[in-house]
N, CA, C and O of each residue as an XYZ file, in Angstrom:
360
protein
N     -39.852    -46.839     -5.888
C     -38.663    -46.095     -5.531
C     -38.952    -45.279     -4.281
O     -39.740    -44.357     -4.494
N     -38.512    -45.384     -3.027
C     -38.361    -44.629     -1.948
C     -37.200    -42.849     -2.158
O     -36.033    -42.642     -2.488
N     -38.180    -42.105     -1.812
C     -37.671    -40.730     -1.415
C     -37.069    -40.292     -0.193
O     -37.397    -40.769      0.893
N     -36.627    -39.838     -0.261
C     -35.934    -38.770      1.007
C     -36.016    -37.458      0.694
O     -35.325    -37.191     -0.289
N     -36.608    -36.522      1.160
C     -37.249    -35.324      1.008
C     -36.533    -34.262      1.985
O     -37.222    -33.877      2.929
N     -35.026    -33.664      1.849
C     -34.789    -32.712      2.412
C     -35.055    -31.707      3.194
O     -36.283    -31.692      3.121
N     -34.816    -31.003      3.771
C     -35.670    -29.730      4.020
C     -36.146    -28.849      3.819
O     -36.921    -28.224      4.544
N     -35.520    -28.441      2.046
C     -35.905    -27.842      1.516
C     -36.923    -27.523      0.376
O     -37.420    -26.590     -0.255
N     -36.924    -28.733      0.495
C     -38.539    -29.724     -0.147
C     -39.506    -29.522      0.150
O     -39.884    -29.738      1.301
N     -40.577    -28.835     -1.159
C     -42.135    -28.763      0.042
C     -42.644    -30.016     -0.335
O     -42.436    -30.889     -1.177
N     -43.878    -29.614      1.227
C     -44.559    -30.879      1.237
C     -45.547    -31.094      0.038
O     -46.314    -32.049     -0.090
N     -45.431    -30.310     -0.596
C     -46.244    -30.255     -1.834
C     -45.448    -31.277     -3.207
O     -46.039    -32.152     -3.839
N     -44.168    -30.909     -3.380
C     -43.741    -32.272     -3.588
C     -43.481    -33.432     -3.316
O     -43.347    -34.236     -4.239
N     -43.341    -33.830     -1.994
C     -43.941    -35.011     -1.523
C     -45.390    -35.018     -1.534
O     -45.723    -35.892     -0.734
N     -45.868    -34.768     -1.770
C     -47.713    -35.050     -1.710
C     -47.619    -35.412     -3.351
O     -48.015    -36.509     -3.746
N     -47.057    -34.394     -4.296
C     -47.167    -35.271     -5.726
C     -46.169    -36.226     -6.123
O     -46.007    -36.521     -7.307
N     -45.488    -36.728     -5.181
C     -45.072    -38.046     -5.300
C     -45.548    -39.139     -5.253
O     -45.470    -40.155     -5.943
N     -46.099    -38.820     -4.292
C     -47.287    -40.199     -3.994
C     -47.940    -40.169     -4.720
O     -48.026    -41.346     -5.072
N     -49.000    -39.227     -5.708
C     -49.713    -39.475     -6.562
C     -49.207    -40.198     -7.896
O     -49.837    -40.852     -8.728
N     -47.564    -39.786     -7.798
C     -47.590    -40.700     -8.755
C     -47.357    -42.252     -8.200
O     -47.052    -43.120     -9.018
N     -47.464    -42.491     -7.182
C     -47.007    -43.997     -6.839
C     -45.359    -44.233     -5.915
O     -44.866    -45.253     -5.435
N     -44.974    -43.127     -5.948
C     -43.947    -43.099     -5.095
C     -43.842    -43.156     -3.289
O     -44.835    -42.814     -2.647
N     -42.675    -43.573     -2.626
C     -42.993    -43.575     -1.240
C     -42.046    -42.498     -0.615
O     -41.102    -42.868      0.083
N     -42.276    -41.209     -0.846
C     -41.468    -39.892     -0.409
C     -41.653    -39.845      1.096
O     -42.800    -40.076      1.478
N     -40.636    -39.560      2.126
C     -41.345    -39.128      3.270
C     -40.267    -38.207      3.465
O     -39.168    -38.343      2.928
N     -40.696    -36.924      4.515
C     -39.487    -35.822      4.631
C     -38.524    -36.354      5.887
O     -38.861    -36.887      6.944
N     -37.210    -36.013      5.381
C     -36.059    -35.764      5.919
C     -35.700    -34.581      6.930
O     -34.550    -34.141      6.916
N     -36.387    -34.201      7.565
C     -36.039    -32.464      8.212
C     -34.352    -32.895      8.741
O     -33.547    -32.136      8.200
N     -33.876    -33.631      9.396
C     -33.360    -33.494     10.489
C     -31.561    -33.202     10.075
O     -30.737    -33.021     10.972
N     -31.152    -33.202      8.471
C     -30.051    -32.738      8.220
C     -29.446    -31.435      8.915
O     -28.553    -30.995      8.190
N     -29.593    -30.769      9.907
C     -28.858    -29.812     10.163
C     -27.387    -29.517      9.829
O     -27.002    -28.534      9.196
N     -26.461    -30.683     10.432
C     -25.050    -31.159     10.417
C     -24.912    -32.008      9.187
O     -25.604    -32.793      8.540
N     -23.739    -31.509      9.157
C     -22.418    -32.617      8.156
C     -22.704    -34.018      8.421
O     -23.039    -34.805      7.536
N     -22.565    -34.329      9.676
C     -22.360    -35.767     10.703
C     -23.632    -36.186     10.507
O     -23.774    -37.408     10.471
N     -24.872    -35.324     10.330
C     -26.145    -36.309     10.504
C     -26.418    -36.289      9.055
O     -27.517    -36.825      8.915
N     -26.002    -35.971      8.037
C     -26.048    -36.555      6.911
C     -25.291    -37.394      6.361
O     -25.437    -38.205      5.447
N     -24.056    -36.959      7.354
C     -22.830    -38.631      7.319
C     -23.741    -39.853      7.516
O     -23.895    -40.773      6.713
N     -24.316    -39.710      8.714
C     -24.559    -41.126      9.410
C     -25.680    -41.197      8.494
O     -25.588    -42.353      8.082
N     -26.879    -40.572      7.808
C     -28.038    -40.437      7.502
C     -27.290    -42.128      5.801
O     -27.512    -43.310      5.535
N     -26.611    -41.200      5.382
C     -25.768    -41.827      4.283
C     -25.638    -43.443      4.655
O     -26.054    -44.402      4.007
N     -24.963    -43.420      5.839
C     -24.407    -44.447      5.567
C     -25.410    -45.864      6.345
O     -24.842    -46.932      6.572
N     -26.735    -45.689      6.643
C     -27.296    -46.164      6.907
C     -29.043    -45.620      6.054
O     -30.139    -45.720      6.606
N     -28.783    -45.061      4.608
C     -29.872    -45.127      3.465
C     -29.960    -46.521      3.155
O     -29.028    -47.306      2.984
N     -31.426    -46.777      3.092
C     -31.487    -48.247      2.437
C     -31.380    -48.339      1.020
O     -31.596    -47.425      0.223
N     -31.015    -49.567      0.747
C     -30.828    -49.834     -1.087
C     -32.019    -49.280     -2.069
O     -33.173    -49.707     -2.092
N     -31.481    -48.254     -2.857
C     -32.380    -47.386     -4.166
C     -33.068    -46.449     -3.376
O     -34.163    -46.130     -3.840
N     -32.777    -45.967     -2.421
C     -33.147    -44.672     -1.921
C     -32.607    -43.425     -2.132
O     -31.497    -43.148     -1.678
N     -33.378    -42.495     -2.881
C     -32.874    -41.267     -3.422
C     -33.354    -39.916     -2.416
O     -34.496    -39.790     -1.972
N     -32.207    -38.938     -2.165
C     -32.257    -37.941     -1.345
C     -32.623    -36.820     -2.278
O     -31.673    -36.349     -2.903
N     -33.875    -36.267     -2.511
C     -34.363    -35.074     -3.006
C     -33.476    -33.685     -2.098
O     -33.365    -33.649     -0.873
N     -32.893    -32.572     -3.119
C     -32.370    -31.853     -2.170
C     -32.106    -30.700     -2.900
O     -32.091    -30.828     -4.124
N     -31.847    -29.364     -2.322
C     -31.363    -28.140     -2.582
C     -29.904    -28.058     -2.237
O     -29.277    -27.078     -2.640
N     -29.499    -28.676     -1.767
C     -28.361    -28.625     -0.856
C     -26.995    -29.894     -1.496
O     -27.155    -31.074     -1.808
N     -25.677    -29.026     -1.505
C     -24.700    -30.115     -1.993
C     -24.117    -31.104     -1.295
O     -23.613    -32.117     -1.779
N     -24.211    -30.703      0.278
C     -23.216    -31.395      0.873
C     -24.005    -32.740      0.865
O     -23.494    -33.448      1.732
N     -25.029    -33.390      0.255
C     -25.526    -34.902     -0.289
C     -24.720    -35.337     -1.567
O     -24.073    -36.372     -1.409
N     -24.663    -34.925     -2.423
C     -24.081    -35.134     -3.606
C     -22.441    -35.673     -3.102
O     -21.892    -36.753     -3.315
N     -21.897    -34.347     -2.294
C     -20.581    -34.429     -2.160
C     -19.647    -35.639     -1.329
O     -18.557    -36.156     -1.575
N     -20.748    -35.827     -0.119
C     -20.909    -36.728      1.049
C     -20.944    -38.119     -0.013
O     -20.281    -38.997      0.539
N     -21.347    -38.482     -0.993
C     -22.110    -39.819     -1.969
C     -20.804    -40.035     -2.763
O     -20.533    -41.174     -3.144
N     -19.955    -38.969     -3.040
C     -18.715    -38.931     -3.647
C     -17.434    -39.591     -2.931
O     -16.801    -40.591     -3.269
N     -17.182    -38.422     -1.457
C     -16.432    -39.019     -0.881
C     -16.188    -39.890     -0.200
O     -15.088    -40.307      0.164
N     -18.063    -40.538      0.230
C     -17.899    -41.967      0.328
C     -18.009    -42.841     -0.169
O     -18.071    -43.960      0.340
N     -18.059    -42.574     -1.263
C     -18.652    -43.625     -2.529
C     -19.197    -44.671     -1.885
O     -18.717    -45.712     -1.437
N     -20.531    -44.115     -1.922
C     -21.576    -45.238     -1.067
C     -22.684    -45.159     -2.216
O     -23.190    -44.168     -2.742
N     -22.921    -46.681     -2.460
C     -22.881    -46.914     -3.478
C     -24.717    -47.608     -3.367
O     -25.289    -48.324     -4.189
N     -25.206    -47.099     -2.146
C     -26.416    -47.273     -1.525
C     -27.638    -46.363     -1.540
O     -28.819    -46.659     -1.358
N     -27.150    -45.346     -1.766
C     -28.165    -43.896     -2.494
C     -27.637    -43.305     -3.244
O     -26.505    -43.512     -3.682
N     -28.668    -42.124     -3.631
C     -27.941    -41.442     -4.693
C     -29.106    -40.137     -4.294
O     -29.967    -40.108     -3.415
N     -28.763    -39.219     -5.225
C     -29.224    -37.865     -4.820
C     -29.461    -37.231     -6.324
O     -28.769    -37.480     -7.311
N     -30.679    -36.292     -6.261
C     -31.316    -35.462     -7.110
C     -31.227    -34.462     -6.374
O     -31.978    -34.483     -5.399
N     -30.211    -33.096     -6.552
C     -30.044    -32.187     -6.156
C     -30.822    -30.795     -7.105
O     -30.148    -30.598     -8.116
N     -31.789    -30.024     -7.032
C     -32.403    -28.938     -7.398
C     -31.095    -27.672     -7.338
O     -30.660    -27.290     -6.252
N     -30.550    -27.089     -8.735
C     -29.530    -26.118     -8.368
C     -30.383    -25.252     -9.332
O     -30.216    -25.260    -10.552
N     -31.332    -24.488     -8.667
C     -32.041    -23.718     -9.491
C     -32.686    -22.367     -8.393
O     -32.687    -22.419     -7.163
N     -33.266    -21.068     -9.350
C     -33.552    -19.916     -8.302
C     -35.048    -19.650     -8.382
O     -35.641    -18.681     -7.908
N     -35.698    -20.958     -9.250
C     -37.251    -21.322     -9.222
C     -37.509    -22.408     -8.185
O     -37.812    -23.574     -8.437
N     -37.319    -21.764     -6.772
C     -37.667    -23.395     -6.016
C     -39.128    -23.241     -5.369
O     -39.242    -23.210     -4.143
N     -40.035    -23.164     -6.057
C     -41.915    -23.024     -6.875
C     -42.211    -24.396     -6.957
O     -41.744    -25.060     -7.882
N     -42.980    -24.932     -6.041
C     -43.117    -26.832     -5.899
C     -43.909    -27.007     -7.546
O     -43.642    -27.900     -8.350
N     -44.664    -26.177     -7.693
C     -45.418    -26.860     -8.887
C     -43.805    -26.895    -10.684
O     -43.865    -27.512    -11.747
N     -43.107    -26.296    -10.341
C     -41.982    -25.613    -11.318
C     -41.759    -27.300    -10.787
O     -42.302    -28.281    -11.294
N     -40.637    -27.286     -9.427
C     -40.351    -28.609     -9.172
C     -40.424    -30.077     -9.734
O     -39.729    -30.961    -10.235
N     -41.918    -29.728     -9.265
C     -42.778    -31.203     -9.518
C     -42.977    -31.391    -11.293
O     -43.137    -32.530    -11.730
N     -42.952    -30.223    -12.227
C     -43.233    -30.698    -13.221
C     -41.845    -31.039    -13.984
O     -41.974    -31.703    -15.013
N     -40.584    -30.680    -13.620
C     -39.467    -31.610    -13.376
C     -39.264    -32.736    -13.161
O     -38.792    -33.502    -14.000
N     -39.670    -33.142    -11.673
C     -39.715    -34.612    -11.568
C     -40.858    -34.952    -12.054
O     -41.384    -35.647    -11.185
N     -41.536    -34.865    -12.926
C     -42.550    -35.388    -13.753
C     -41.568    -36.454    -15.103
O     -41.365    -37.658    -15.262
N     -41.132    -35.025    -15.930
C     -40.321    -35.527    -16.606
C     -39.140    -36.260    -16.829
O     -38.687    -36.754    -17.861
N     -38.724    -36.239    -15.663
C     -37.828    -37.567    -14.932
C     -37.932    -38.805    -14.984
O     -37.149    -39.517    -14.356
């Protein structure tokens, strides 16, 4: 399963991604609406956007693009090891 690692993502959870066998790499460059438009609509097939942030979720809705999907963190523990033992249990 390929990652997409937000910006608000530490690199500490991408580093325990890979340990488990995953291919996470970070995303910085969401600033804009538009570059997560275009980011969207050119995700490759089963690529998931790790994120703090809604406008991924919302963007996946109103385009119903049916090509990623998103794990959004809505929490006020954002502590990579808290994180990671989340997506552990995932």
């Amino acid at each position: 399963m390929k990652f997409l690692a937000d910006m608000g993502v530490s690199p500490r959870t991408v580093a325990f991604l890979r340990t488990l066998g995953m291919r996470p790499f970070a995303f910085p460059l969401c600033f804009w609406l538009a570059t997560c438009h275009s980011s969207l609509a050119t995700a490759p097939l089963g690529e998931v956007v790790l994120t703090f942030d809604l406008d991924y979720p919302a963007l996946l809705a109103l385009r119903q693009v049916g090509r990623a999907s998103a794990i959004v963190f809505r929490t006020v523990i954002a502590d990579p090891a808290w994180i990671n033992s989340r997506l552990r249990k995932a």
